[in-house]
N, C-alpha and C positions, 0 to 999 in steps of 0.2 A: 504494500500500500504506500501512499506518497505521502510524504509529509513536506512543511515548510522548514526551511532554514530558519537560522534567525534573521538573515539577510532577506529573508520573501523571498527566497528561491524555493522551486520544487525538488523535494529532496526523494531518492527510495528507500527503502526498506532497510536497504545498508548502509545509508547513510550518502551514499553517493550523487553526485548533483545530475540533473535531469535536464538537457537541450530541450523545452519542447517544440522547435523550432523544425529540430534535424532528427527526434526522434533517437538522440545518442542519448547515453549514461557515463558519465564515469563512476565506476565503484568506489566503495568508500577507499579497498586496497588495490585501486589504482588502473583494476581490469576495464574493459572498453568494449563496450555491447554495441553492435551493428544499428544504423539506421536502417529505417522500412525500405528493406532488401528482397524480401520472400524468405523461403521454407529454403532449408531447416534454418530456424533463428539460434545462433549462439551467445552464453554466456560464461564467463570463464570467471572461476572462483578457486580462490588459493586454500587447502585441507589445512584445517587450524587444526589445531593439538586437542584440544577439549574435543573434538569430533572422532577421535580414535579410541578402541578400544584396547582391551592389556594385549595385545598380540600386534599393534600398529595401524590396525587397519582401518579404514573409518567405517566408525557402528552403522549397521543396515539402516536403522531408519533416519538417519542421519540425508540417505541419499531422496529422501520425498521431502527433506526442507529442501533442498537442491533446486528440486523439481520447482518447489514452490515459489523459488526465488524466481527463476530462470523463467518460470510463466508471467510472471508478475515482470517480470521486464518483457517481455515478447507483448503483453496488455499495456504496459506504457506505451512503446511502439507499436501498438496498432492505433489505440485510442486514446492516446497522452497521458491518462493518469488514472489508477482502477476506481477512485471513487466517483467517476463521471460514469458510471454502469450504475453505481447507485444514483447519484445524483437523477439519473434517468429510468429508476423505479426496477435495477435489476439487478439480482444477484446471482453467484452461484453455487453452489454447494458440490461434494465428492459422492457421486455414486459409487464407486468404483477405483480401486488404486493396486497395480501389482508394478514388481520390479523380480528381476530376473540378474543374479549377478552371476560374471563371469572372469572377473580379475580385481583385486584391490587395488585403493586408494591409498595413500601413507599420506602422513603429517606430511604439508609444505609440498604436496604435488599440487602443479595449478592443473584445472582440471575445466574441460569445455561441458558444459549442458547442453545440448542439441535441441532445441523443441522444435516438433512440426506439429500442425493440428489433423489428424487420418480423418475426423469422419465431424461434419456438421450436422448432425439431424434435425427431426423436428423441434425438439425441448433441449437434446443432451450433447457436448462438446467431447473428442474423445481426444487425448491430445497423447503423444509418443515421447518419450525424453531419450537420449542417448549419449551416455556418461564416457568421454574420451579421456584418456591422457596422450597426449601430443596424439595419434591417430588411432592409438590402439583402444578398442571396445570395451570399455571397463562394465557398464551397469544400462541394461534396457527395462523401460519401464512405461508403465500406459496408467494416464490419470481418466476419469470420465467424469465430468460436471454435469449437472442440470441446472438448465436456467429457472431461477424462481422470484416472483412476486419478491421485490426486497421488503414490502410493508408486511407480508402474509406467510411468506415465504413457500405460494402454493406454486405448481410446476406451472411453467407460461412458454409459451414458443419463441425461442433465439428470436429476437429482435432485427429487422432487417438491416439496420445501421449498423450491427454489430457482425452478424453476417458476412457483409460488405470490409469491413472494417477486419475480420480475420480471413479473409482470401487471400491474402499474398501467400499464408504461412501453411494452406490445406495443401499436405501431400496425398498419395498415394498410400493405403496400408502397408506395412512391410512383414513378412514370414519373420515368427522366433526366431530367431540364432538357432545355429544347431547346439547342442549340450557341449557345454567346457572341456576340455581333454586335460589331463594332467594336474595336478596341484594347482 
């Protein structure tokens, strides 16, 4: 979500300052999120220490704030700032969340979020993440929101301004990965 500076700037979630001009970020550590480019959107975040577990690796559920981060910037760049969905009487909620790992994370790896959006429907958004280090496929995973009444919070049909507003970033479904080999 966006917040203000104390300067009146729009801020995100990590603190990092928000173009809403050009649709860029900068993170609070420093990373640099794409302007409205298309699918798949990336976001690159550096593995903090607190995020790892006794064996180094960063704890599983660690990788759906990831996700969460990494959507919430792909929603600033589509629509400048997520409380302008509210603003505009719409929310949306998690039907659905799985993740699928196939290689760690360590402390101090910077690490890409991929988001595409696979499927628009009637009510429900399903969105794809895809957790890189430098290229290699660390963590796949599929979030599914449904859009709801923000006053009611009953299910209401994707909004067509929003719609419109995430078509750059609708891919194509993609097949699982095959199963991990090896440690």
């Amino acid at each position: 979500m966006s917040r203000r500076s104390a300067h009146g700037e729009r801020t995100g979630e990590d603190g990092g300052a928000h173009n809403e001009r050009t649709g860029e970020h900068d993170g609070a550590h420093g990373e640099r999120t794409g302007a409205r480019s298309g699918a798949p959107f990336r976001h690159r975040i550096r593995v903090r220490y607190a995020e790892c577990d006794r064996q180094g690796h960063v704890f599983n559920s660690h990788y759906f704030g990831y996700f969460d981060v990494a959507l919430t910037e792909l929603w600033r760049t589509a629509i400048g700032y997520y409380d302008l969905m509210i603003e505009r009487g719409v929310d949306l909620v998690v039907g659905e969340a799985s993740a699928r790992y196939l290689q760690a994370a360590r402390f101090d790896d910077e690490i890409d979020v991929e988001t595409a959006i696979e499927r628009l429907g009637t009510s429900g958004i399903t969105t794809r993440f895809r957790v890189l280090r430098y290229e290699a496929l660390l963590v796949e995973g599929r979030l599914r929101h449904v859009c709801v009444d923000a006053g009611t919070l009953t299910r209401i049909p994707i909004p067509d301004w929003l719609r419109e507003a995430l078509a750059p970033w609708v891919v194509s479904p993609e097949p699982v990965s095959p199963e991990p080999v090896g440690p």
